[in-house]
C-alpha positions in Angstrom: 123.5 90.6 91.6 120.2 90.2 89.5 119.2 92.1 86.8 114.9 92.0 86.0 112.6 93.6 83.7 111.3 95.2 87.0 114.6 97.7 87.2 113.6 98.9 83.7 109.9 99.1 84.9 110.6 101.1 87.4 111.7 104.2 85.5 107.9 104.6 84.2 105.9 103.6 86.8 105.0 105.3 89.9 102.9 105.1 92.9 101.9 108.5 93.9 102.4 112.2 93.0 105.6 113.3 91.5 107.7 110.2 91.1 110.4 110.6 93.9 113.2 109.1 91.6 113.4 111.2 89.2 117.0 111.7 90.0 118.6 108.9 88.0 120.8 107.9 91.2 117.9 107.6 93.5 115.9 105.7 89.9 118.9 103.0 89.7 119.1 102.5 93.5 115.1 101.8 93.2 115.5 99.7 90.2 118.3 97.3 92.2 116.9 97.3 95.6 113.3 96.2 93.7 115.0 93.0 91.9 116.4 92.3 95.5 113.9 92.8 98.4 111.6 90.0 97.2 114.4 87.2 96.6 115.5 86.5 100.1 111.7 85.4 101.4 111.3 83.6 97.9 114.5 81.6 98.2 114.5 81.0 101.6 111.2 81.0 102.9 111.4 83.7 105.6 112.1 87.4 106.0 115.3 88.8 106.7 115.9 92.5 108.3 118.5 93.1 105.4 116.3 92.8 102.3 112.6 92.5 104.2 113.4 95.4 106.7 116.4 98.1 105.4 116.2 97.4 101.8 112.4 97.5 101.6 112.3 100.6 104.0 114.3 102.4 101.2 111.3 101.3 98.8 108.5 102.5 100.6 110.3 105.4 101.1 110.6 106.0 97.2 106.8 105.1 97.4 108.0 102.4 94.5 106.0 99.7 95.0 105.4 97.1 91.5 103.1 94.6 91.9 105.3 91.0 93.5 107.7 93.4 94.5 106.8 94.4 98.1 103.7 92.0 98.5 105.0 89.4 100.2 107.1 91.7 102.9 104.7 93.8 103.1 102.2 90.7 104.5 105.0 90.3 106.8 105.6 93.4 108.1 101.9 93.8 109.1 102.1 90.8 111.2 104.6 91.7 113.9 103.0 89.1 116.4 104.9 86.8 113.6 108.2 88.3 113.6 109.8 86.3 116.0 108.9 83.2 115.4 111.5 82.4 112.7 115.4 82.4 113.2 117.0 85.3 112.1 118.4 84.9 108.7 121.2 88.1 108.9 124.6 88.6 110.5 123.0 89.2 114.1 121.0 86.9 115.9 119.4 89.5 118.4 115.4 89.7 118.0 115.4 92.9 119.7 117.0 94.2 116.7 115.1 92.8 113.8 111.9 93.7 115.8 113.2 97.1 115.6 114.2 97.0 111.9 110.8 95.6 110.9 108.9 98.2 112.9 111.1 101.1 111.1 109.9 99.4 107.5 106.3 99.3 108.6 106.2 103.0 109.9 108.0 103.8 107.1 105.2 102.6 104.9 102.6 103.5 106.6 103.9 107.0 106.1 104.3 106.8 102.7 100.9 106.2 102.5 101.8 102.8 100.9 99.5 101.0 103.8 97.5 101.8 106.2 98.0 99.6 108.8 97.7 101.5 111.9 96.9 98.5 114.2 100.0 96.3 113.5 101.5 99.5 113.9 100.7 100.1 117.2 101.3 96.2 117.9 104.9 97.2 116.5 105.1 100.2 118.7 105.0 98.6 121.7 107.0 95.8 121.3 109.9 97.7 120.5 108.8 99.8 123.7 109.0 96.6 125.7 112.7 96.1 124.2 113.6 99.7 126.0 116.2 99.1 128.6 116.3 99.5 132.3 119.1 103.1 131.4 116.5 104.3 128.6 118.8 102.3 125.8 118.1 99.7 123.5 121.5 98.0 123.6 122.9 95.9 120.8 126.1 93.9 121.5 127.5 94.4 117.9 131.1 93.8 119.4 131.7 96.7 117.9 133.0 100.0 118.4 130.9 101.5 115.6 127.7 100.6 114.0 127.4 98.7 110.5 124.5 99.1 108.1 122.4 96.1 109.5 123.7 96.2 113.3 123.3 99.3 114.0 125.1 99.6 117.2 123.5 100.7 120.7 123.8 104.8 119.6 121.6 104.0 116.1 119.6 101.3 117.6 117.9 103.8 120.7 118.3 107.0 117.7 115.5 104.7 115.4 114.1 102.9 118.1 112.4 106.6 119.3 111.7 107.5 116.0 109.7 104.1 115.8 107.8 105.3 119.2 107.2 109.1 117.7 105.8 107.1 114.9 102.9 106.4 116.0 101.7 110.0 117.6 100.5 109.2 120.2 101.9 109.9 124.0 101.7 106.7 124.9 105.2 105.9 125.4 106.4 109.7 126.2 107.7 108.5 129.0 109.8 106.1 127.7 110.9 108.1 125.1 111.9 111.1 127.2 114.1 108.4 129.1 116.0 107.0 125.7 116.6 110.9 124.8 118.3 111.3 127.4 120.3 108.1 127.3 121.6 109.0 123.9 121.9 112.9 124.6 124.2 112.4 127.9 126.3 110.1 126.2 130.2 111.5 124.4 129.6 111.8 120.9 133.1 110.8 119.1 132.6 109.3 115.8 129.9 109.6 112.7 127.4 107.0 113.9 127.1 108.3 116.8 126.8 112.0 116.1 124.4 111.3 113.3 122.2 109.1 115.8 121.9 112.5 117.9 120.8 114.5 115.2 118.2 112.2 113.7 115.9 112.7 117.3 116.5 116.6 116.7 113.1 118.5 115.6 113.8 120.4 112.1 115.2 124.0 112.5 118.1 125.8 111.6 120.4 124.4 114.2 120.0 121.7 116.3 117.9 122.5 119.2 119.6 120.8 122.2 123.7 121.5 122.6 124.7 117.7 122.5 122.6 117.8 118.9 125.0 121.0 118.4 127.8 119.4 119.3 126.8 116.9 117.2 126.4 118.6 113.8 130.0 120.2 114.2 131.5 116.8 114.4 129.9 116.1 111.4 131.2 119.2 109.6 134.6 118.4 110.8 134.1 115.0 109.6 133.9 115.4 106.2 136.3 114.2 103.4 138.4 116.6 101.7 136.3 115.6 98.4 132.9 115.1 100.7 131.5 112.2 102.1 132.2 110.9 105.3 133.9 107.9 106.9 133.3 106.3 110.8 136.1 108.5 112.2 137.7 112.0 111.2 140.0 111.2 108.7 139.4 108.1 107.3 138.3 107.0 103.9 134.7 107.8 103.0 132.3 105.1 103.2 128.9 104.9 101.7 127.1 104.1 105.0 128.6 106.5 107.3 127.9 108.8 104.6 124.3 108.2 104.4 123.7 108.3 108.0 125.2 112.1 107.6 123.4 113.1 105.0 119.7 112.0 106.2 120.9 113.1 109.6 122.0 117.0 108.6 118.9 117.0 106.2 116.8 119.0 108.6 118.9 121.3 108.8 120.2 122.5 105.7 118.5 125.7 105.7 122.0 126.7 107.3 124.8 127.7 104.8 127.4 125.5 106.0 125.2 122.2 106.4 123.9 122.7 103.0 126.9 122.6 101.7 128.5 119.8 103.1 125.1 118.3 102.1 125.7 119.1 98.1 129.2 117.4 98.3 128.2 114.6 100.1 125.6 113.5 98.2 127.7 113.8 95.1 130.4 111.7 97.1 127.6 109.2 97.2 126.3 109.1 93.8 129.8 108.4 92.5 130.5 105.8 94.8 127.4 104.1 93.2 127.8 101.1 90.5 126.2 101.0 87.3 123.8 98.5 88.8 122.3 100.7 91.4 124.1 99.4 94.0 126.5 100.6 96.4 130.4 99.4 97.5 129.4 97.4 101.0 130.1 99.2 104.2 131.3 96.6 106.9 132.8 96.3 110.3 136.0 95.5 110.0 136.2 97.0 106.3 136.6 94.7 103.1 134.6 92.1 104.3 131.9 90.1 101.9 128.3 90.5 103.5 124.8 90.0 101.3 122.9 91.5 104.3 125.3 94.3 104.6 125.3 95.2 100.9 121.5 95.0 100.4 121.5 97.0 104.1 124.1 99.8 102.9 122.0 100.4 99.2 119.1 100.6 101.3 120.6 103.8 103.7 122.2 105.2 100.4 118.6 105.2 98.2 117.0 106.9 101.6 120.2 109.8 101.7 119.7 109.7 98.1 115.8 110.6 98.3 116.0 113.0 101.6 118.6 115.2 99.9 116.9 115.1 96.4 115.8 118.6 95.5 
């Protein structure tokens, strides 16, 4: 991976307010996804969801945005009548999906108050609408029985797809929404992905409001490792991005005694799972596989668990 004068940059320099990395694992996962986001675009000469749309979703979220760093995605991203007209440079070839990805790193700035680009939002909006499928899902053949960092799965896919349609605030899609809800609230919940995608449409509170979203949150608590962290299934090893799906998923609801503490221990799980460089051992499906998109797509779900669980 490569090392810049940008990763040491980044421990002084900060957009707005407090600076949101002040925790020195959230810092180094800033200072090695912002050496990586821009290379993909420069080297290859188009945008990719792993570094242009996860990794760079994780920086706007960190509000850490140096000049060359995000400029060129950021072009991008406020251009979704562009985003299909170049091949898809990651492990899946389904536009649906990088549509989706790109909308999630251009809410995702926009709420930041990184841009305001609230027309190519709503461009975004509804072309991940339009994706929506005739059962209220937006299915992803991953051919897989569990998600991966960049494929998401079916479960993840609808969980962020109506977080992209919330986005916006408008109603104009409530429809469609209330049909994906239910979609993904009437289906069994048996492993981590899935139980963290019901969670993550939950509203805030001090349990899950729904019981599905109930159900939910006590598979997670079963889930987790003996020494904290959590893996795709109940009792397997931990894995950084099943992990960080858990973590950003329970978040809202840590006021409760139990999810709070499973929240401590897995987010220490996670910080000494991380390498010296910032970066994170890659979560792929099957496990122990090489991946650039997965890697650069696993650090970017770590640094957002990393920042939502930051106190």
């Amino acid at each position: 991976m490569r090392l810049s004068v940008i990763g040491l940059l980044i421990c002084v320099l900060l957009g707005w307010g407090r600076p949101v990395w002040a925790d020195e694992s959230v810092r180094k996962a800033v200072g090695f996804l912002s050496v990586e986001v821009p290379v993909w675009s420069r080297e290859h000469h188009c945008f990719s969801c792993h570094n242009n749309g996860d990794a760079a979703r994780a920086l706007y979220r960190a509000k850490a945005v140096l000049p060359g760093t995000l400029a060129e995605t950021t072009h991008w991203l406020t251009r979704p009548e562009a985003w299909d007209g170049q091949g898809d440079e990651g492990p899946s070839s389904d536009k649906r999906l990088a549509r989706l990805q790109f909308a999630l790193a251009l809410a995702t700035a926009i709420d930041s108050g990184v841009i305001d680009a609230r027309p190519a939002l709503r461009v975004a909006v509804d072309r991940v609408a339009d994706d929506l499928g005739s059962d209220g899902s937006w299915t992803v053949d991953n051919g897989m029985t569990v998600g991966s960092p960049v494929t998401y799965g079916s479960r993840l896919s609808t969980a962020l797809a109506i977080r992209v349609l919330r986005s916006e605030g408008a109603d104009r899609h409530a429809k469609r929404v209330e049909r994906a809800e239910g979609w993904l609230r009437a289906r069994t919940v048996e492993n981590v992905v899935e139980a963290a995608s019901v969670l993550m449409i939950e509203p805030r509170g001090r349990e899950p409001s729904t019981e599905t979203g109930r159900r939910a949150l006590a598979l997670l608590l079963k889930a987790e490792s003996r020494r904290g962290g959590w893996g795709p299934y109940v009792d397997v090893p931990t894995e950084p991005f099943d992990t960080a799906l858990a973590l950003i998923a329970m978040s809202p609801f840590r006021a409760e005694v139990r999810v709070a503490a499973a929240i401590s221990r897995g987010r220490a799980a996670l910080v000494l799972m991380q390498r010296p460089d910032g970066s994170f051992p890659t979560t792929t499906r099957p496990p122990g596989a090489e991946s650039y998109a997965q890697s650069l797509s696993t650090a970017g779900w770590a640094t957002i668990a990393l920042i939502e669980t930051e106190r």
